[in-house]
N, C-alpha and C positions, 0 to 999 in steps of 0.2 A: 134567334140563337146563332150565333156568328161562333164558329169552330176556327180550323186552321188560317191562319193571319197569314200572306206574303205580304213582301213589300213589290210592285209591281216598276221598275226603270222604264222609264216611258222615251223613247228614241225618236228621234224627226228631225227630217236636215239634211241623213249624211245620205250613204249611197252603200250598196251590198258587194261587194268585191267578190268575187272567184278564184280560189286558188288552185292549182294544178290535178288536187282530187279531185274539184265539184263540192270544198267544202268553204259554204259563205258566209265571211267575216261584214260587219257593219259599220263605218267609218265616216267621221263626223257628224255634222248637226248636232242637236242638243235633248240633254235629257231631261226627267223630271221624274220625281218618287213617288207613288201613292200607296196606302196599303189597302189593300182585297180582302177580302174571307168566302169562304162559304155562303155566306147570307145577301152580298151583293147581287144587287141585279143588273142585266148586260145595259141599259139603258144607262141605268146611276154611273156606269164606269164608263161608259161611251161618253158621256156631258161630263165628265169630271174631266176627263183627259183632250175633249174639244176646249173646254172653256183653257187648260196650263198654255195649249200651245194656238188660241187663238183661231183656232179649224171651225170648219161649217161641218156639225155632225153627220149631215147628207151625206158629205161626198170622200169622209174618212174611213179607211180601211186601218185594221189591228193584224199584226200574225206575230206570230213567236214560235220557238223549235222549242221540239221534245227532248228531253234530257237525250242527252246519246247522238241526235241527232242533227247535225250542221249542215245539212242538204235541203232540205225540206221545209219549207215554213204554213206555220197553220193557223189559219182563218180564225178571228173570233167574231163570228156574225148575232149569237142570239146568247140567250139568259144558258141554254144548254151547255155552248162551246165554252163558255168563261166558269162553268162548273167542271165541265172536264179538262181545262184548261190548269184550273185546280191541283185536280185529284191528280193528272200523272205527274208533277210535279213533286209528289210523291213526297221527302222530308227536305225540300229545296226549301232556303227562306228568301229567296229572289226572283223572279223572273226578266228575263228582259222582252218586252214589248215593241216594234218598232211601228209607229202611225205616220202612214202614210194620206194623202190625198187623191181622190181619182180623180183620173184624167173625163172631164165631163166633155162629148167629142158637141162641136157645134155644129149647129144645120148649117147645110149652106144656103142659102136661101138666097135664088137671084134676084134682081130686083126688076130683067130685062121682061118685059112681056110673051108669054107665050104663043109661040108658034099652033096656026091650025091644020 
């Protein structure tokens, strides 16, 4: 039973700017629309939005701000955070999403023989 519909802007590309208060604007890259509900699961919308922008699900991160607020960006990691993700959204019929990729750090691994 799928309730309240957003349409979700999906962002990836640009870069987050700071302006003289600490409030951050997001600036280029490219976007892409999908719509949400209540009934989605965090998985379904994680592959939905790896497969628009071509991402390894592994190593994608989501966050998006709360209404009111342009400081602060919040994590959608599991089936929970994209429900409450939702709800304070409150009578919004957009959100903007921005996905990113993480930085995966590599081993260094020498190849020189160890010392005894």
């Amino acid at each position: 039973m799928a309730g309240k519909k957003i349409i979700a802007i999906c962002q990836s590309g640009g870069q987050f700017e700071t302006d003289k208060d600490g409030f951050l604007s997001y600036r280029g890259g490219d976007a892409h629309a999908i719509d949400i509900d209540e009934g989605m699961q965090f998985t379904d919308f994680k592959t939905e939005v790896a497969e628009m922008f071509n991402f390894s699900i592994s190593s994608m991160s989501m966050r998006y701000f709360l209404p009111g607020n342009k400081k602060t960006l919040i994590t959608i990691s599991n089936d929970k955070d994209l429900q409450r993700m939702i709800k304070f959204l409150g009578n919004s019929d957009t959100v903007d999403v921005y996905v990113t990729m993480e930085e995966v750090a590599a081993l260094e691994v020498s190849n020189m023989p160890a010392s005894r």
